[in-house]
Structures are given as C-alpha cells and as structure tokens.
C-alpha angles and dihedrals in degrees: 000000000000137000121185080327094318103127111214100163161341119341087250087061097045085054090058098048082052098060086043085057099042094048100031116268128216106217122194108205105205125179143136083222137126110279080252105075092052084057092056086046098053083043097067101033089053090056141232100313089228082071126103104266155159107209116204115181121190114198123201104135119034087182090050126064095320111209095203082081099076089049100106131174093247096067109141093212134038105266127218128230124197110182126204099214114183137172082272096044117043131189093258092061084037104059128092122271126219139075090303103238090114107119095241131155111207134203121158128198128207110196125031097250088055086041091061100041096046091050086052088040088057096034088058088049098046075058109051090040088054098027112179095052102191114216113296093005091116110073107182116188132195113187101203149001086189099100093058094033096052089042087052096249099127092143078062098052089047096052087043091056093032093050093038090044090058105046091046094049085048084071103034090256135148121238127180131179126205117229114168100216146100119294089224087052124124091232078056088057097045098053089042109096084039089067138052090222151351131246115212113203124192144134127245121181095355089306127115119238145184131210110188114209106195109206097203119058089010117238132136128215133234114257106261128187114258096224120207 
C-alpha cells in the first residue's frame, strides 16, 4: 500500500489505494494517541508540500490535533483555512500563528450549517482557480469531530463528514477527519459507512504507527512506522 510513494502493504492493497486516489476517497483517522502524532499523520496525508496541491484545513478544536500545524512556508500551492468559531472559540484562538508570510486564504464559520457550506464554497473555488484538479490533488483536512461529538451533536459531525466527503470525491480528492478514539470504539462504528477507509493511529516502542482498514473491499494493512 502506497501513499504519495510510502509503502504500507501488499500490492493488492496498493491496488486498492490507487483506485481510492484515482475516484476521491473519505479517511477516518482514529487513534488514543498525543495530539502530536495526528499531526504527523495530517502532515503526511496531506502530502510534501513541494507537491502539487490544493490544501484545505478545517479548524474545530485549536487544543486537539490542530491542523494549522501542518501549514509551512514552503507550500507549493496557496492553502486554504476554514475556521469553526464558536462562543467558546473565537477568531482570535482560532487564527494562525507565525510570522504571517504563509501564503493562506481564511474564512471562519460560526454556526454548522455555515461550517459545511463554507468548506464546499472553498472547495468550488480551489477548483475554478486550478481547473483542471488532476486525481488526488485536493487534500482536505478536518482536524477534529471532537467539538460536536463531546457536546452530543453527532447529527452535526455526520453531516459535516457525509457532506465533506462528497464535494471532495467529486474532484478525485482526498479528505480525512481526525477523530482521537479507539478503533473498536461505538463513535468508530458509527462514522464508518460514511468513509472509504480508517486510519489507526498508535505508538510502539516509542514510534508512531498506522494500521489502514479499508472498508470496501475489506483489507487491513500491516502497522508501519509514520517517519518524520
């Protein structure tokens, strides 16, 4: 199994990754692990940034895995922020850190209906400003379901992945949504017809790892080390 040229299984898995990439694929990235090693995670789904690609980072928990941390300097192309900004997060925790000179575009939302139709409104205009997007060029991140799900909006955090999932497979992209719990959990369960696959996070020895579960057809991965 590959991911932009990290091998992380058999060729039959790799096969499989391909046609995800190729068609737009909805990843749920699971884990009991430091905020930390979700960020290594985004980093690399969301690719080098000397690749050609269109960054899209969805904010709802600036204590959780924080997306913003994977935004560099070096980033080939312009990336994109849309920030959840509630009564409890306000645009001031929620805005990028830095010296400024990383090349962002920012929009917030303050209520989920306005979440989800500023993420497709960006999407559609990633995609008029690169038309053509090529397959898996679009990486869409959302850094945490954890604000709706601990406040017992799950209808919310469904919506949210079901209507992300289809604008970005719409144009062959690549979304994944952070969500810091077991893999065995009930919450896993729940997201999992929603997604393509799921990404397990832990750490052995000291080393993150990831394990992928794709749901259809259903094959698991070996654990593989995250490298730096």
């Amino acid at each position: 199994m590959v991911v932009d040229g990290e091998v992380l299984g058999s060729a039959e898995f790799a096969a499989a990754l391909s046609r995800l990439k190729q068609c737009g694929s909805t990843l749920l990235v699971v884990g009991n692990v430091a905020p930390e090693v979700h960020q290594l995670a985004c980093r690399h789904l969301m690719g080098d940034p000397s690749m050609h690609r269109q960054r899209l980072y969805v904010t709802t928990d600036g204590s959780g895995t924080d997306a913003r941390s994977a935004i560099t300097d070096d980033t080939y192309h312009r990336d994109h922020v849309v920030d959840y900004v509630t009564q409890f997060r306000s645009a001031t925790d929620s805005q990028l850190g830095g010296s400024g000179s990383v090349n962002v575009s920012h929009t917030t939302a303050n209520t989920p209906a306005s979440l989800v139709a500023k993420i497709i409104g960006t999407i559609r205009s990633i995609e008029r400003a690169a038309e053509p997007l090529a397959a898996g060029e679009l990486r869409v991140c959302v850094d945490s379901l954890s604000t709706f799900v601990e406040s017992n909006e799950r209808d919310i955090s469904l919506r949210l992945v079901r209507y992300t999932g289809i604008a970005t497979r719409r144009r062959s992209g690549m979304v994944h949504v952070h969500l810091p719990i077991a893999r065995d959990s009930e919450l896993t369960r729940l997201f999992e017809p929603l997604v393509d696959a799921i990404v397990e996070l832990r750490v052995a020895k000291g080393t993150p790892q990831q394990r992928w579960h794709l749901i259809d057809p259903s094959m698991t991965s070996n654990w593989t080390d995250i490298n730096e």
